[in-house]
Every structure is written in structure tokens, then in C-alpha cells.
N, C-alpha and C positions, 0 to 999 in steps of 0.2 A: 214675751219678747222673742219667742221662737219663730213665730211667724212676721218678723221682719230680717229675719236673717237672707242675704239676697238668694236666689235661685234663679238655674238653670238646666233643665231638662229637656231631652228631647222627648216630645212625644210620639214622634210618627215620621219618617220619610216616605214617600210616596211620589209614582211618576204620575201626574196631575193630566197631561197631555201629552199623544204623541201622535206626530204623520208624517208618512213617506209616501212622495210620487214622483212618479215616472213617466211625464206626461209625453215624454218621446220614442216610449219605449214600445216595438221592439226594435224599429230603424237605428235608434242612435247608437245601441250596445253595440252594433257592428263598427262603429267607428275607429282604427286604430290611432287617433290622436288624444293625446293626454288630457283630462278635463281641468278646467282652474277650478280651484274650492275659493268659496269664503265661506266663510266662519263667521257669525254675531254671537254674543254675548251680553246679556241682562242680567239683571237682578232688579225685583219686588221685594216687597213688604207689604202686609198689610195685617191688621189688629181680627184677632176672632172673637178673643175674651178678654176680659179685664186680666192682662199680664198672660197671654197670649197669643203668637203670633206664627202669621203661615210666611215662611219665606218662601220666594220661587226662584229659580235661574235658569234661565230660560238659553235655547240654542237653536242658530238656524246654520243650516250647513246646505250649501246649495253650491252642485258643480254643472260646469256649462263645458259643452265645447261651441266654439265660435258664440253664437244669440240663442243657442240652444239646451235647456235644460235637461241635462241629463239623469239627476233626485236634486230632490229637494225634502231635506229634514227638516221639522220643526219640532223640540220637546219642550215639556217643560215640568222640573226635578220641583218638589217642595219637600217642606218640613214645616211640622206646627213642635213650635218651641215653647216652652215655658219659661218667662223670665221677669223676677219681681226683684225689688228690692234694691235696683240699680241704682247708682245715681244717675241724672240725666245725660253728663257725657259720656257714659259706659254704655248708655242704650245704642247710637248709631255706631259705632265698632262692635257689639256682638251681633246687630242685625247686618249691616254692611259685610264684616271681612268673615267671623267667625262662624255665625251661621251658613253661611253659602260657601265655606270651604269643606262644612261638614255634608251636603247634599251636593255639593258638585264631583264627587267620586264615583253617585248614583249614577246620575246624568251622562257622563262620561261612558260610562257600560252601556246604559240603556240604548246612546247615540249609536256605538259601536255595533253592538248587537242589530239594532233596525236598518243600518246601512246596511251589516252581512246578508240580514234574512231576507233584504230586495234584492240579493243576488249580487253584490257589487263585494269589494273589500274593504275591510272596517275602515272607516275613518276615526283615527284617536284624538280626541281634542288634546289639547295641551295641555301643561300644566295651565293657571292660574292665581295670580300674583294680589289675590285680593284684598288686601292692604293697599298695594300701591294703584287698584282701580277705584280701593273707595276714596282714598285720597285723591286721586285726580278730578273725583266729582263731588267733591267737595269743596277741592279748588275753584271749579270750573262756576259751581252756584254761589261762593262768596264772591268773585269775578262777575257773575250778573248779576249779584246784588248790592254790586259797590255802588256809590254814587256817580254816575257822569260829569263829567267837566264838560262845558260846551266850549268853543274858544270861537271868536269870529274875528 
């Protein structure tokens, strides 16, 4: 009976991907106008073993002045987790909010540090509210998987 008791263990965090470029660089660093950031945010899943899994969250941070790239960040944070014994609606909340709140603190650093060490200043991602992102994609696929009404 021991081995249906549920489980959860990290096994491993790891920065799976990372790159920085500066495809303007060294003309644009003379620039004294402000660059705009954006900021993307992901999250994956995917199964390695029978009852575990690699989560990833993934980040792209890219600043421009005017059409002009000034870095461009792309990471991406994982964790292989161990997780048995759930029941089916415990799985997408440990892999949706609770896994990817514990690797996105990684990811957060690892961003920070890659923007320092092309010479620029950190960029800190924000918090994130992973609860209320896995719920709005969640919403968003019961929303495309409702039935249409057609009216003519």
C-alpha cells in the first residue's frame, strides 16, 4: 500500500536553453534613447517516465529602439518532477501553477545574469501569478471547446 501513497519530488532543475543577441551591436549601444522591452512567457509539459515529468518556462525578452533590435533573450528554465498517485484533477495544477512557480525563480536569475553579462543592465522579470495564468488557459480552451451556435 506504500507505493500508492501520492508523490512529489523534484528531481533536477536545469537551465535547458539559453541565448543572447545583439544583432545591432556596436552602433545601437550609442543610442541615448530608452529601449521598449517586451517580455513573453510560456510554460510546457511534457511526460519523460511513467509518473515523470520535465516542466519548462520558457522567456523571451527583447528591447528595440524605434525597428531596431537592441538584445534579444531567449531561456528556457526546466524541471523533471516526480509525481504519482494524484488524482486526475491534481495533475494539471501541480504541473500548470505549482511546478513552474518552483523553476521560475531559476529562470528569473539566469535571465537577469545573461542580460548583465552582454553588457546591458539586468532585466528582472516580475513576479508571476501562476494560478491566475493557468486559469485563464484554461478558460480560454473550455471557450474553444464549447459548442458554437450558428444563427442566421
Amino acid at each position: 500500500m506504500a507505493d500508492q501513497e501520492p508523490t512529489f519530488q523534484i528531481q533536477r532543475v536545469y537551465l535547458k536553453e539559453a541565448s543572447l543577441e545583439q544583432p545591432n551591436s556596436p552602433a545601437i549601444l550609442l543610442e541615448q534613447e530608452q529601449p521598449a522591452v517586451d517580455i513573453q512567457l510560456g510554460v510546457e509539459s511534457n511526460p519523460v517516465a511513467e509518473g515523470v515529468f520535465e516542466i519548462c518556462v520558457t522567456a523571451t525578452v527583447q528591447t528595440k529602439i524605434k525597428d531596431r533590435t537592441v538584445f534579444l533573450v531567449e531561456a528556457k528554465q526546466a524541471g523533471i518532477f516526480e509525481i504519482r498517485n494524484l488524482p486526475d484533477d491534481q495533475m494539471g495544477p501541480i504541473m500548470g501553477i505549482a511546478c513552474p512557480q518552483i523553476v521560475y525563480p531559476y529562470l528569473r536569475g539566469n535571465v537577469a545574469d545573461l542580460i548583465q553579462r552582454g553588457g546591458f543592465p539586468p532585466v528582472h522579470l516580475a513576479e508571476i501569478n501562476f494560478q491566475a495564468m493557468y486559469e485563464q488557459q484554461m478558460a480560454k480552451a473550455e471557450e474553444e471547446d464549447a459548442p458554437r451556435i450558428v444563427t442566421q
